[in-house]
N, C-alpha and C positions, 0 to 999 in steps of 0.2 A: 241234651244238656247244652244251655249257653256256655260257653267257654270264657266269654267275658273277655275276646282277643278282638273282636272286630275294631279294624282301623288302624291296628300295630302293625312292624314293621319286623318282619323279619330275614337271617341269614342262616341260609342250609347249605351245606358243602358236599360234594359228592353227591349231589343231586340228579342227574342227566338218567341213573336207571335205579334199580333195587332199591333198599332202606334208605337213603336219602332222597331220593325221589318221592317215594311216600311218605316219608316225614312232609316234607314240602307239600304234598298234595291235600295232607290232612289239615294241615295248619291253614291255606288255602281256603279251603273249605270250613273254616272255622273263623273266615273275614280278615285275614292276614294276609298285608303285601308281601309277596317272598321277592328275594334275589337269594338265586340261587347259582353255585359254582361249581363247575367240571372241567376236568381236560379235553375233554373233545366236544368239540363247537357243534356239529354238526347234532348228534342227541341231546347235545345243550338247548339250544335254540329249540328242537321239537317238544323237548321235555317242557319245556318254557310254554310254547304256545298250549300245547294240550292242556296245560294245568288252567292257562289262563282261562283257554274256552271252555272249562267244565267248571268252573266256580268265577267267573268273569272279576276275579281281581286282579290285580298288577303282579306281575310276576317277571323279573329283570336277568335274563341272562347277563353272566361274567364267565366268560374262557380263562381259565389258567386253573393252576397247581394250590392246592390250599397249604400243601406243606413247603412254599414259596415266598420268604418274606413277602415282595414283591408282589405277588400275585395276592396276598392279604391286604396290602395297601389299596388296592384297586379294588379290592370288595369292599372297604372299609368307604373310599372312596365314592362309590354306585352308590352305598347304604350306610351314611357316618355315624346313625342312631338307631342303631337298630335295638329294639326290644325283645326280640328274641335269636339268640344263637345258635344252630345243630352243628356243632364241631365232629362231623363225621371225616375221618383220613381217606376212607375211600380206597385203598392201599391193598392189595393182595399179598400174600408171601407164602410161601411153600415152606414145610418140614426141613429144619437146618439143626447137623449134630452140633451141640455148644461148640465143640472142638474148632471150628469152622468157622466161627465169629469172629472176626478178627476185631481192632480196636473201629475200623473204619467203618464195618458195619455194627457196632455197637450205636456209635452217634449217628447214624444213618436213622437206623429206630427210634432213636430218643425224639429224634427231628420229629419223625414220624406219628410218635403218636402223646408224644407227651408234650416238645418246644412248642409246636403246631400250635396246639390247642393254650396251653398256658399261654402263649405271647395274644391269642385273640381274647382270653380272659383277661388281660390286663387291658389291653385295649378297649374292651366295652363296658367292662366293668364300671369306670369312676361312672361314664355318663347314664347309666343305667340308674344307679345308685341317686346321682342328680335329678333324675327324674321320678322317682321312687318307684320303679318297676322293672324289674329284669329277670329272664328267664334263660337260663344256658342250661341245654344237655349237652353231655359229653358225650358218643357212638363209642361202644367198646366191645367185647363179646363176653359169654357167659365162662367160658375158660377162668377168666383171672382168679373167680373163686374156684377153680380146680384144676390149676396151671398142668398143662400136657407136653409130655416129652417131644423136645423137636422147634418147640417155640420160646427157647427163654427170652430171646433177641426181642419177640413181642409183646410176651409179659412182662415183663422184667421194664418196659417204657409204659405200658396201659398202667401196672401198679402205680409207675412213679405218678403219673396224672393224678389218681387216685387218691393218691396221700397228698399231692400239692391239696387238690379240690378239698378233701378235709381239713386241713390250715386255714382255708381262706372262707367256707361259707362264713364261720360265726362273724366273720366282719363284715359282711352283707345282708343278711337277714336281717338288721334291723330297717333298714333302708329298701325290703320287700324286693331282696335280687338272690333270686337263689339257683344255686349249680344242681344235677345231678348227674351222674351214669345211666345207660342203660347197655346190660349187657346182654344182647339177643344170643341166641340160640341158632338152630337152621331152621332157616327162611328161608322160601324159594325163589331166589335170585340166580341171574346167571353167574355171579361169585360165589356159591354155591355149587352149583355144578360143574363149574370150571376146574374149582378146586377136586371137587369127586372124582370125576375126566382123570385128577394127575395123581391119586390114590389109589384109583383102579390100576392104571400102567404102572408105577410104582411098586403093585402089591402082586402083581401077577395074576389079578381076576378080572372080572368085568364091572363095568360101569354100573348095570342094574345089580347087581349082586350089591355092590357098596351103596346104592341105594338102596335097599331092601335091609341090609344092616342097620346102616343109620337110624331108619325107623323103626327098625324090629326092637334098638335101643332107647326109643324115644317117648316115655308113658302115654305122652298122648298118640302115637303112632303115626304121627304124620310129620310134614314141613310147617310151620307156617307162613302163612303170607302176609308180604311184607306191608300191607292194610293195616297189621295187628301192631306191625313195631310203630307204625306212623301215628296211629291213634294213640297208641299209650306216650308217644312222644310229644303229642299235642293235647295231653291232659295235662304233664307235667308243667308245660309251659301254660297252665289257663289260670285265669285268678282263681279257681278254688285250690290250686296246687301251691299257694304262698307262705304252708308252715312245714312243707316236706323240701329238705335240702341236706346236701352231702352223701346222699343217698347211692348206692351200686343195685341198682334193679335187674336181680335176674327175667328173662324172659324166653325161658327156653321147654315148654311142654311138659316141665316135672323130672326134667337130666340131672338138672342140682340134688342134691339130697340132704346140703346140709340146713341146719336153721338158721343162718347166718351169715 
């Protein structure tokens, strides 16, 4: 299927490995200039070349932090009109009892996964709108619709994004700019397994044991790969995706269970 992106211009964050890098790689591949942003320069830059040489479009490293005023400015900067946006945090966090949360890492998260992403939706937003095309996903996981114990500090900021992003599509949708979510599941990424690594030690078993759970809980039995988030993140952004907006996509192998 044509995408109907060829020649747009877009911004993927947390780009350098896993689900933001395949976001990037698909869009890529679907005739979209990326710039794309990571904290570390060094998989930045390779991630950058490879993409470029497997789909030979423009594809613009930026080093810095997306949850960075600062380091937004300079992506905004690299790419002032961008037409399509992947606000991926990129951000790992481990199991925290509420108790534990203090006020500081409250706003800590909020930066993280809600200020983030809102301050760049306001930022692309008017000029998108001005040009009648705009596509923004938001990265988020498939938790939010079945919040788990240990993580309120990062549900508790994914929701808020969630309910902003529903306040604001109806004011852009007429002007063909529209928001979604997607909230994957496990992929096989190294933040994936990283995380797994500190479950096993935590839990006092092994690492393949908590892999072997994972999917023994997973209808479709397996991870998926992070091909599957990129692609459906690059349909969302294609002109036949311009009357689906405000939308939370699970995408997790059949973990969810509810309708809704």
């Amino acid at each position: 299927m044509d995408l109907g992106l060829t020649g747009k211009q877009a911004i993927v964050t947390a780009a350098s490995k896993g689900l933001g890098r395949a976001c990037a790689q698909s869009l890529a591949e679907a005739g979209v200039a990326v710039t794309i942003m990571a904290r570390t320069g060094d998989a930045l830059e390779q991630a950058a070349a490879e993409i470029a040489a497997a789909t030979g479009v423009p594809v613009q490293p930026v080093v810095g932090d997306f949850n960075e005023a600062g380091a937004r400015a300079r992506l905004l900067k690299a790419c002032p009109a961008p037409d399509i946006v992947v606000n991926n945090p990129g951000v790992r966090q481990v199991p925290t009892n509420y108790r534990d949360i203090d006020h500081a890492a409250w706003l800590q998260w909020l930066n993280v996964h809600f200020l983030s992403s809102v301050e760049m939706i306001q930022a692309v937003a008017p000029g998108m709108c001005e040009r009648g095309f705009g596509r923004i996903v938001n990265m988020s996981v498939s938790f939010i619709k079945f919040p788990q114990s240990g993580f309120a500090h990062s549900h508790a900021a994914r929701l808020a994004l969630s309910g902003a992003v529903a306040a604001m599509v109806r004011d852009l949708i007429p002007y063909n700019v529209t928001i979604n979510t997607v909230c994957p599941g496990l992929f096989d990424t190294d933040a994936l397994h990283t995380n797994l690594h500190g479950h096993a030690a935590r839990g006092n078993t092994t690492y393949e044991a908590i892999v072997a759970d994972r999917k023994r809980n997973c209808p479709a039995g397996r991870f998926a790969a992070p091909r599957e988030c990129g692609d459906l993140v690059a349909f969302l952004c294609s002109a036949q995706a311009g009357f689906m907006t405000g939308q939370n996509i699970v995408n997790d192998g059949g973990v969810y269970q509810g309708l809704f």
